[in-house]
C-alpha positions in Angstrom: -3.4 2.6 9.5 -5.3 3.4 6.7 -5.1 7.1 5.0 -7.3 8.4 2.7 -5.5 9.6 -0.5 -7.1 11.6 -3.3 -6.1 10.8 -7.5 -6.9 12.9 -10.3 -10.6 11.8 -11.7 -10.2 9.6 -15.3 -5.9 9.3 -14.5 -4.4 5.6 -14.7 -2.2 4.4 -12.0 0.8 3.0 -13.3 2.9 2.6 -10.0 2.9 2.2 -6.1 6.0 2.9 -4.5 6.5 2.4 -1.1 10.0 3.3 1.6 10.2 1.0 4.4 12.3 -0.7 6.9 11.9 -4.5 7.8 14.7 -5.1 10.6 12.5 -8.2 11.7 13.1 -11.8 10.4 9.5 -12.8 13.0 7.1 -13.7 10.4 4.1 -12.3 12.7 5.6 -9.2 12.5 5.6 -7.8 8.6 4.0 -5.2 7.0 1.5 -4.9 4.2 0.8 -2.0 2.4 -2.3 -1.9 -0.3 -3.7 0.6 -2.5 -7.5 0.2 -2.5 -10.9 1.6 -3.4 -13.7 1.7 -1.7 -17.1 1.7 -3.7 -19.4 4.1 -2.8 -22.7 2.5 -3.2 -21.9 -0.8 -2.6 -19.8 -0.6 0.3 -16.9 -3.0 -1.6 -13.2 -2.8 -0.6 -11.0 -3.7 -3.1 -7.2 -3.8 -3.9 -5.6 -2.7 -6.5 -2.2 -3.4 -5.3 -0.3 -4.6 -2.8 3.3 -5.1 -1.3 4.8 -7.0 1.6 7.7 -8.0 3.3 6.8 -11.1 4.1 9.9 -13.3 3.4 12.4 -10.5 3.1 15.0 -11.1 5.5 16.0 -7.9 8.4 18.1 -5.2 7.2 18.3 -1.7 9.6 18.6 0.0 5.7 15.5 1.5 4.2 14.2 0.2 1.2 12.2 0.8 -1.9 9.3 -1.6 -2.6 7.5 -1.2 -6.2 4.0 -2.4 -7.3 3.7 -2.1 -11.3 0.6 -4.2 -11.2 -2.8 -2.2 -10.7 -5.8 -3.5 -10.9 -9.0 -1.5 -12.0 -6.0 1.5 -12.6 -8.6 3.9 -14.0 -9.4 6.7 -11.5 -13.5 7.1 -11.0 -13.9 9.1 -7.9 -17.3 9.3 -9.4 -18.0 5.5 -7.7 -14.9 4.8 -5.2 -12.9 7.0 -2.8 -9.2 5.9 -2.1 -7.1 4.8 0.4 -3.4 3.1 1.4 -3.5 0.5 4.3 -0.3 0.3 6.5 -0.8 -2.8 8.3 1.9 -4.0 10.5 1.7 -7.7 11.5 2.4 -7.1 15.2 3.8 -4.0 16.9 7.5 -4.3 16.5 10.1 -1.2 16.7 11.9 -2.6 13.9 8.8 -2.2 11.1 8.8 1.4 9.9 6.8 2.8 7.2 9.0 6.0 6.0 6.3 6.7 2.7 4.3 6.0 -0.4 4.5 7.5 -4.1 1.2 6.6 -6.2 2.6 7.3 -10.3 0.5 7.7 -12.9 
């Protein structure tokens, strides 16, 4: 999945939060979620951050992932839009994403 989000033009991100549940130990099946930009002349995709579960082991609770490390944090919608991938390793009914908060 991949939504387009909109920032505030000149603002610094400080933080990516993300709410998920991981109630899969399969390997093939975990999620990545990523902050990127897109450029607008180039065509360039880039991340500025990203979290996965890879490794975490299953739990039916839902949890809070953090990202504190941005790079490029500076907001220029002058030269990028925005977007957060969801990707989900394989389709599994135990991989949720509940939500993202972007701080800055």
């Amino acid at each position: 999945m991949i939504a387009p989000i909109y920032l505030p033009h000149g603002v610094n991100v400080k933080k990516l939060t993300v709410y998920l549940t991981d109630n899969t130990d399969r390997d093939e099946a975990r999620m990545s979620i990523i902050l990127g930009r897109h450029d607008l002349r180039m065509g360039a995709r880039e991340e500025l951050a990203g979290i996965s579960t890879r490794g975490d082991p299953a739990s039916p609770a839902q949890i809070e992932r953090s990202a504190t490390t941005i790079s490029n944090a500076r907001i220029d919608n002058d030269k990028y839009s925005y977007h957060l991938d969801v990707i989900f390793g394989m389709h599994d009914p135990n991989l949720k994403f509940h939500g993202a908060k972007i701080y800055y």
